[in-house]
Structures are given as C-alpha cells and as structure tokens.
N, C-alpha and C positions, 0 to 999 in steps of 0.2 A: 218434521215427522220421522225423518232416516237418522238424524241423530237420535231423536228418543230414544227409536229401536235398536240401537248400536249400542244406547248407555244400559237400556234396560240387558239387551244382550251380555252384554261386560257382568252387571250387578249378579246375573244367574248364573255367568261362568265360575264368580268369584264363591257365589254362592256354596254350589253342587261341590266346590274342592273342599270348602271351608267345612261340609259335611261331611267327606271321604275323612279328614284327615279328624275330624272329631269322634269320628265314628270308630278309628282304628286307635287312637290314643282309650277312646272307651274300653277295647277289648284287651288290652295292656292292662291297663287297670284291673279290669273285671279277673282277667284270669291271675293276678297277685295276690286282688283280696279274694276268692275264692282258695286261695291254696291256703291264705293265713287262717282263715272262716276254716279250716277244714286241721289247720295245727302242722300243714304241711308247709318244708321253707322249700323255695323257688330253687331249681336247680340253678348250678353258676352263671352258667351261660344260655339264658332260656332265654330270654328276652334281646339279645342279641341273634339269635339265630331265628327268631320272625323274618330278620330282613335277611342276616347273613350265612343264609342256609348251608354254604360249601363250606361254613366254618367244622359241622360238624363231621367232615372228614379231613381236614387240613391238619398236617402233623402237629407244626408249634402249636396248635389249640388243641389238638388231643393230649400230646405227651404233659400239659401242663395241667389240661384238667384232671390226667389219670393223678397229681399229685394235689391234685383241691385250688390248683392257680386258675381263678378266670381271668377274662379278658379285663375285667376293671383292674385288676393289680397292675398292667402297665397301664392302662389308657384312660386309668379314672372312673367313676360312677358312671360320667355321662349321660345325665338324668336327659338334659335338654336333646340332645343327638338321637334319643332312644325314643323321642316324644315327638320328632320331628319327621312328621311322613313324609316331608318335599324333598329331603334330605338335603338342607342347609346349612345345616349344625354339624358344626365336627366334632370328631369326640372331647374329649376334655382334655389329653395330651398323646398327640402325636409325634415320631420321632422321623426326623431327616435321615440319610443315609450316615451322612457322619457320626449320627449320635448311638445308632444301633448299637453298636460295641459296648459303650461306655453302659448302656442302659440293663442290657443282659448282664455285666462284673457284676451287678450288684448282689444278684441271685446268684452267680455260676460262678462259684469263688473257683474250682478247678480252674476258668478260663482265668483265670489271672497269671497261669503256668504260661508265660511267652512262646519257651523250647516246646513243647509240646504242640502249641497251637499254630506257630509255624511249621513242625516237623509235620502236623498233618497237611497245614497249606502246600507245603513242598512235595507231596506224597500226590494233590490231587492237581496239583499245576498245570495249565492248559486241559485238562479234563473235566468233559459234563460231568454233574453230579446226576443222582438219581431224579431231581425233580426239573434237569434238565442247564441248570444255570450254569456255563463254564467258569471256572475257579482261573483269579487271576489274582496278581499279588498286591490289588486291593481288596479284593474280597472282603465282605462282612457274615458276621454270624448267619442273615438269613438267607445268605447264598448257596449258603450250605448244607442247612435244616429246613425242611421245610419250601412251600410253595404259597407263603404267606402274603396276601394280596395282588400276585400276580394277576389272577384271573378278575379281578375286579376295577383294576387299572386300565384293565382293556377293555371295561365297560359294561361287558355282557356276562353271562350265566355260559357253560359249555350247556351244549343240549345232546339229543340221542344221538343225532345225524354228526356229529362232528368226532373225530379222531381224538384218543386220549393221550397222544404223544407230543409232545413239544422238541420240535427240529433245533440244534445250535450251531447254526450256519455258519460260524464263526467259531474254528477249536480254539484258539487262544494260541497258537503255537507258527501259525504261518497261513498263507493264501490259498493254501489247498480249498479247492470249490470255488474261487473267486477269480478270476481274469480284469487287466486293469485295460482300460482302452482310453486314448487321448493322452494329453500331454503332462496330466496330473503325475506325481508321484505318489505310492500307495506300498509301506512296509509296516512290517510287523514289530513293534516295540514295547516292551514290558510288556506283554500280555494283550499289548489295543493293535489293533488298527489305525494306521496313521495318514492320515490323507493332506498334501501340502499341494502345491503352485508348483508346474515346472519351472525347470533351467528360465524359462521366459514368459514366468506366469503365465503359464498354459494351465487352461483347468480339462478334467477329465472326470471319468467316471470308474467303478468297479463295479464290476457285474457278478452277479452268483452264475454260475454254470448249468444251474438246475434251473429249472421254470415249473412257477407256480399259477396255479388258475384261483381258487377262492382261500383266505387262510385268512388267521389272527397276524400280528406282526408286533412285537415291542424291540427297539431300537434305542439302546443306551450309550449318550456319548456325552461326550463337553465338545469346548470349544476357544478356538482364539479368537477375541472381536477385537473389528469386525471381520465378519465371513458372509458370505454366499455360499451354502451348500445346499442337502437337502438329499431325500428318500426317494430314488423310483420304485413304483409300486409295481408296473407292467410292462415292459418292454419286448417289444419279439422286432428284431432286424433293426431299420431305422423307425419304425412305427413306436412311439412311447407314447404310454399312458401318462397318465400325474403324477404328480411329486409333492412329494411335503417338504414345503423348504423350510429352511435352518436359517434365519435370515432377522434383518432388522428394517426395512422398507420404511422409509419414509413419507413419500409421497406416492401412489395413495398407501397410506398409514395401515402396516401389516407385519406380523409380526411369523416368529415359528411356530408354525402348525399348521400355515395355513396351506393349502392345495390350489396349485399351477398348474396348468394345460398347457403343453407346448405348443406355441404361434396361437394361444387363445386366450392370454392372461391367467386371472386370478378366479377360482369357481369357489372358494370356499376363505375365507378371512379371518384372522385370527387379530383379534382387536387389544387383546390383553397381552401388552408386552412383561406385566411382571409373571407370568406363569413359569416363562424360564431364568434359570439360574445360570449366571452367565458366570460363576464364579467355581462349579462344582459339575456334577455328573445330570445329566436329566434324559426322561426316559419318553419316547415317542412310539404310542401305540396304536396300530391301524387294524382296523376290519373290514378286509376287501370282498367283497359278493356280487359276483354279477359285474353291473354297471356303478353299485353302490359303495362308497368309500367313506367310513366312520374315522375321527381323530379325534385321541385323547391327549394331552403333553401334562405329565407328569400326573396322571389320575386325572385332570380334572377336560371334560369336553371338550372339546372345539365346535365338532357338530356332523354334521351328514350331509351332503354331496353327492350326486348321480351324475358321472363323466361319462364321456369320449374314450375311446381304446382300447388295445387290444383284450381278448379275454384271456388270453393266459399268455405269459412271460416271466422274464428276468428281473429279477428285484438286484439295485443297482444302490450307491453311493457315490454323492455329486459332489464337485466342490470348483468354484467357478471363478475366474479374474475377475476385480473386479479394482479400481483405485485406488481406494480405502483397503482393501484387502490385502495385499501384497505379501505380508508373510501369517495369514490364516491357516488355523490346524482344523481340521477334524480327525477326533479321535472317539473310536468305539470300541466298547467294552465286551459288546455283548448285542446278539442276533437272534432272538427266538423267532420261529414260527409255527404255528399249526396250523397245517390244512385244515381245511373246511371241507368233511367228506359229503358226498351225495347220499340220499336216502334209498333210491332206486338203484344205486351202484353197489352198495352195502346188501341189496335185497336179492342181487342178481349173483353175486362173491357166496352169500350164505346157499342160494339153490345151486351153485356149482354153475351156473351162468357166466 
C-alpha cells in the first residue's frame, strides 16, 4: 500500500511540472502568434528576456540591440533552450573564455587593430573597470565591456536588499589587503596571484584584511595538478568556517566545489569531476547568508549547505602539502564580492538612524 502511495505520489509530481512547463511554452507561443495575428514582428530580444530579465539592462545586450544585434546573432535561434522551462537546454552556441576574442573580430573589425587594443590594455592594467572586473594581461573582450553573465553564474537575481557594487579584493598589482600566514609562498605574478609549497612544503593560507559577514563571491583561477587547495569563506581568529576545496578526492570520490568543515569532514559533495577544467581558467562562485552556503563552479550548481561558524570573517586562499602535490600552483586572476546588505540596516541609514 506505501509503495502505491509513493508511485502514485512520484506520477502527480511528474505530473503538476509537466503542466507548469506546458503551460509556460503555451504562453511563448500565444504571445508570438498574437503579435503575427496582429502584423506586429517580435522585438529581438523578447523572448529571451521572459527568463533573462537583467539582460534588459546589461551593456553588451543594449549597445547591440541599439544597432538591431540580438542575442541569436552570437548564440543561435535556440529554439529548444527557449522552450525549456527546467532549464536544461543550452543555448545553441556558447563560447569558452578562450574563444571570446576570436568570436567578437568577426563583427568588430576595429579590434583586429593589435596596437590599439593593447595600448588600451596597458592603460587599464592592474585597474577595476567600471563593471568591477580587474584588467590583466589576459583579459578578454567581456572584461571590459560590459557585466555579461556574471550575475547569473552566481545563480541568483540581485534583489532590493543587496548592494549594487562589486568589491575587487584583488587589484592586480600586489597583496595590498591580503596578509599571507603559514608556510605557503604567496606573490604577485603577471597580473595573478600565485600561491606554491614552502621551502619545505609547508602549505598556508592568504587572508583578506577586511571581514565579510553575508556577500556574493566569484573566484577565478587554474591550477597545477595535482593540488589541495581551496576558498575560506569565514574565518575570525583560529575559528574557521568552510571552505570550498580545489581538489580531486578519491576516496570518498569528490571533487572541486565541494565544502569542508574543519575537524568535521565533507557537508556538501561535488560528484562531477568534469565541471572543471584542469587545463584553462575556471570560476568558483559562492553565496554566503547567515548559516547558508550556495556553490556554483563555472555557472553550473553544486548545491546548498547550512554549516557551522563564524558569522562574519576573513575570506582566505589555501593551498596544502600533500604527496602528490609537491610542486602545485594556485593562481588567481580575479576576487569579486558583493555584500549582501541588510534590509532593516538600509531602513535605519535612509531615517538617518
């Protein structure tokens, strides 16, 4: 009888989505042929901005649609993507970090001027741009232009309560704001941060100076495998919070992204080791609230977590002996964070409270 109910349960879960999701493909529909029924064409980007509403203030999608580029012109029609309310479907072509460049020459025949496009790089080197990203002498096109998919990599929508600034904990230029503590080595090179093994494979840590309580976090780096390293999210004295490690675990089988409790194991598991790229740059984004700890690596989920520790602390970069590791790098490019402001703190600031 407790199976039945569990099968019939399952049958009406599967049911009730099967209708959300037919019901929102209806409305797709309806509002297309009602504009053709009507002799009116669909603005570029209409149907894209059902879901990806922050597109319609995002530069690189304004400045292209002021010239009649939608989003299909790089990414395809995307008929299935646009029809797909679980959001499964990826669009019809998306570009890696390496391919950006080659993908914009086709349109922006100016950037095919070398002199020019490093005299700017060289102009903005080691400096945030306006949308926050520090400029290093990798940089690509959307480092520069634009805040194109950042906010969506870290999973969430900014809301009222949250701050519209993006911190770059990291200038590109040196450790200013950063203290190294332990036996790691920790300099500044081309542009990254470079984190090795002491004198005696000693590992260590770097700590920001400043202390965060609730904020967004994306953290971009590569890596030499194998490594041990990984993200502290909260630290105040010798009390640490979790950490997202950087890592390849074997036994039990876990990979980068997942979240460690010191002296309490593994709270959060990250089962798909192809999510990172062991060969290029990849980007690790966190949402810390409260007790609550979200991870994405490289856009796609990890999951959510409710830890142990402190409420507010130093956000830190680890990098640990380990065998196999002996001469491991961690190198980072790049540190945003935004606060997560309070609502009642925001209400108290406007009364002069």
């Amino acid at each position: 009888m407790m199976r039945s109910n569990a099968r019939a349960g399952r049958s009406l879960a599967w049911l009730a989505t099967g209708i959300v999701v037919f019901a929102c493909v209806l409305v797709v529909c309806f509002v297309g042929e009602l504009r053709a029924k009507q002799g009116e064409k669909p603005m570029v980007n209409d149907l894209c901005y059902v879901c990806h509403l922050d597109l319609k203030t995002e530069e690189i999608t304004t400045v292209h649609l002021a010239k009649g580029v939608g989003c299909d012109k790089c990414h395809g029609p995307s008929a299935h993507h646009m029809h797909d309310e679980m959001l499964m479907t990826k669009p019809d072509v998306l570009f890696g970090r390496t391919e950006v460049e080659d993908m914009c020459r086709t349109c922006h025949v100016e950037h095919k001027d070398y002199v020019a496009v490093e005299a700017f790089r060289k102009k903005w080197l080691g400096r945030p741009r306006p949308n926050g990203r520090a400029i290093t002498s990798e940089s690509v096109c959307t480092d520069c232009h634009g805040t194109h998919n950042i906010v969506k990599q870290m999973g969430t929508e900014l809301k009222e309560d949250q701050t519209s600034d993006w911190i770059t904990a990291f200038n590109g230029r040196d450790l200013t704001g950063w203290r190294p503590e332990g036996g790691a080595l920790w300099v500044v090179e081309g542009g990254r941060i470079v984190g090795k093994l002491g004198r005696k494979a000693q590992g260590g840590e770097l700590w920001t100076t400043e202390q965060y309580e609730d904020y967004l976090m994306a953290v971009t780096f590569r890596a030499t495998w194998p490594i041990h390293a990984g993200i502290w999210l909260r630290a105040m004295g010798t009390e640490r919070g979790p950490r997202v490690e950087i890592f390849e675990n074997p036994r039990p089988a876990a990979f980068t992204g997942t979240v460690a409790l010191p002296g309490e194991g593994l709270a959060l598991v990250n089962l798909r080791q192809d999510l990172v790229d062991r060969d290029t740059w990849n980007t690790v984004s966190v949402k810390v609230e409260g007790d609550r700890v979200a991870v994405w690596l490289n856009g796609e989920e990890i999951g959510v977590v409710r830890v142990k520790g402190p409420a507010k602390g130093r956000i830190g970069l680890h990098i640990e002996k380990e065998p196999a590791s002996r001469g491991a790098e961690l190198c980072v490019r790049e540190v945003l964070i935004q606060r997560i402001g309070k609502a009642e703190e925001k209400a108290s600031e406007a009364s002069g409270g």
